[in-house]
C-alpha atoms as an extended CHARMM CRD file, in Angstrom:
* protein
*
        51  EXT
         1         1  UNK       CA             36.7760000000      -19.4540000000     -128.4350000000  PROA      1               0.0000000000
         2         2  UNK       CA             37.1700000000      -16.0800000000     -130.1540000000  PROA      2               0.0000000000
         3         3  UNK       CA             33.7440000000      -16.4630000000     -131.4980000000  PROA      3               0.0000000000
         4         4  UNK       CA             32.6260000000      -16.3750000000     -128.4020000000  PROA      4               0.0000000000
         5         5  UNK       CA             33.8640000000      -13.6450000000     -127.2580000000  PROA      5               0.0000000000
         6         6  UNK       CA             33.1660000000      -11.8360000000     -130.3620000000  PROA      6               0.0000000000
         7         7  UNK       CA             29.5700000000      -12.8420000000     -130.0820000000  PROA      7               0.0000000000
         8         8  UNK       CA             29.2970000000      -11.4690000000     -126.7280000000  PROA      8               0.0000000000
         9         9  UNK       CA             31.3220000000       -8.1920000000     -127.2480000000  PROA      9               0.0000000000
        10        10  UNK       CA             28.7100000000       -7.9140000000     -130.3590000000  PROA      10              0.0000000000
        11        11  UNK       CA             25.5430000000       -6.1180000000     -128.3710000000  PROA      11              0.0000000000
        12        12  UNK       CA             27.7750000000       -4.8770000000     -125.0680000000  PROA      12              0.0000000000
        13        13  UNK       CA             26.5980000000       -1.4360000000     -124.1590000000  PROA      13              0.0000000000
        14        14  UNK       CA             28.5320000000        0.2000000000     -121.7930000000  PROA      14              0.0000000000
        15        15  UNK       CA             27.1410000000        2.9530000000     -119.6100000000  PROA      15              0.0000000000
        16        16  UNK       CA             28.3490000000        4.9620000000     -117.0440000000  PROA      16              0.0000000000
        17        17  UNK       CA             26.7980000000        2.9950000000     -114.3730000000  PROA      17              0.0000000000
        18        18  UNK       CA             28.2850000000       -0.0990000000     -115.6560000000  PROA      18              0.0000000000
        19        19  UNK       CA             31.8430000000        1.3540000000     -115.8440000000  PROA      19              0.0000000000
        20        20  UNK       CA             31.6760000000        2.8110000000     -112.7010000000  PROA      20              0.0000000000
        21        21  UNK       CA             30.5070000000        0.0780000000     -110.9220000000  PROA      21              0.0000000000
        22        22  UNK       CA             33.4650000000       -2.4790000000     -112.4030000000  PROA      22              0.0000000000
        23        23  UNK       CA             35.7160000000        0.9360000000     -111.9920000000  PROA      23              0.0000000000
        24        24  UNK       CA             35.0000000000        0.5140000000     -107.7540000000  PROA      24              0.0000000000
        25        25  UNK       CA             35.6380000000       -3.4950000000     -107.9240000000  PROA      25              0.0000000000
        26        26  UNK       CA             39.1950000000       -2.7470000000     -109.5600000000  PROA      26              0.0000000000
        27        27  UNK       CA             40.1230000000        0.2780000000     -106.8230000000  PROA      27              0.0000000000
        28        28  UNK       CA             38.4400000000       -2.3330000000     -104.1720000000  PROA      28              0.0000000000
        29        29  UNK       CA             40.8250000000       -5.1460000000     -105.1930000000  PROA      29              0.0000000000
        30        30  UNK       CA             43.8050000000       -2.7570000000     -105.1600000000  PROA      30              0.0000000000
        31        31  UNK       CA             42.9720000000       -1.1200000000     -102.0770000000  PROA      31              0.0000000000
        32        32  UNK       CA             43.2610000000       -5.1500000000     -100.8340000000  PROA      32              0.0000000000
        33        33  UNK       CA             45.9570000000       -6.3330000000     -102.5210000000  PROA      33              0.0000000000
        34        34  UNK       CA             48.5450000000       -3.5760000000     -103.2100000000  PROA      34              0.0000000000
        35        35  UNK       CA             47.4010000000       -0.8210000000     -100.6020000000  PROA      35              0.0000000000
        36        36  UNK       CA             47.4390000000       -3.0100000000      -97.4870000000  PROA      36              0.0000000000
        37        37  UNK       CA             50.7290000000       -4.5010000000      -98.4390000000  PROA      37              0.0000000000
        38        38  UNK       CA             53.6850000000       -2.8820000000      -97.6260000000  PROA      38              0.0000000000
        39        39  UNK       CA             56.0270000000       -5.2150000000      -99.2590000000  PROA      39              0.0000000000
        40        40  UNK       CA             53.5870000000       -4.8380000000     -102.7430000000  PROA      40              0.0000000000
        41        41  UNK       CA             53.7270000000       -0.8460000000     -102.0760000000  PROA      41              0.0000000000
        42        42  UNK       CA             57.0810000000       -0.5290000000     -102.3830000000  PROA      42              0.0000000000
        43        43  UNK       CA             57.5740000000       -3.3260000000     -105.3310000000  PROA      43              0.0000000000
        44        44  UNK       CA             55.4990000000       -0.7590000000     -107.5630000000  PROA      44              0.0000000000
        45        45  UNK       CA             57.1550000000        2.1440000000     -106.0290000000  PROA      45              0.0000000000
        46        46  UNK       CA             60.6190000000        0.7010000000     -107.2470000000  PROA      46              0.0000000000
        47        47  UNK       CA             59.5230000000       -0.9880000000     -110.5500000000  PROA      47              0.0000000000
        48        48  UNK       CA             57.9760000000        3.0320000000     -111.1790000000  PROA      48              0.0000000000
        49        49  UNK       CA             60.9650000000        4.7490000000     -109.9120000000  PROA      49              0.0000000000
        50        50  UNK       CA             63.2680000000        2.3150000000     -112.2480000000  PROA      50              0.0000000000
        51        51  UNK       CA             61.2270000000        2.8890000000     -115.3230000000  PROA      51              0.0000000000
């Protein structure tokens, strides 16, 4: 499996479009699941505060 992966990691490029397009879809899925939670907000809030 790690060939794989290391096969496909072997000709990534990474541009700035590319990063800031998978950059929104992580924001986007925290907006959804940690942002519109209350409950979730203040789990990170105390697991911050306590570290």
């Amino acid at each position: 499996m790690i060939e794989f992966e290391a096969d496909r990691m072997h000709g990534l490029i990474l541009t700035d479009d590319v990063i800031a397009s998978e950059h929104d879809v992580v924001l986007e899925g925290r907006r959804q699941r940690i942002d519109g939670n209350p409950q979730a907000l203040l789990g990170k809030k105390s697991i911050a505060a306590l570290y």
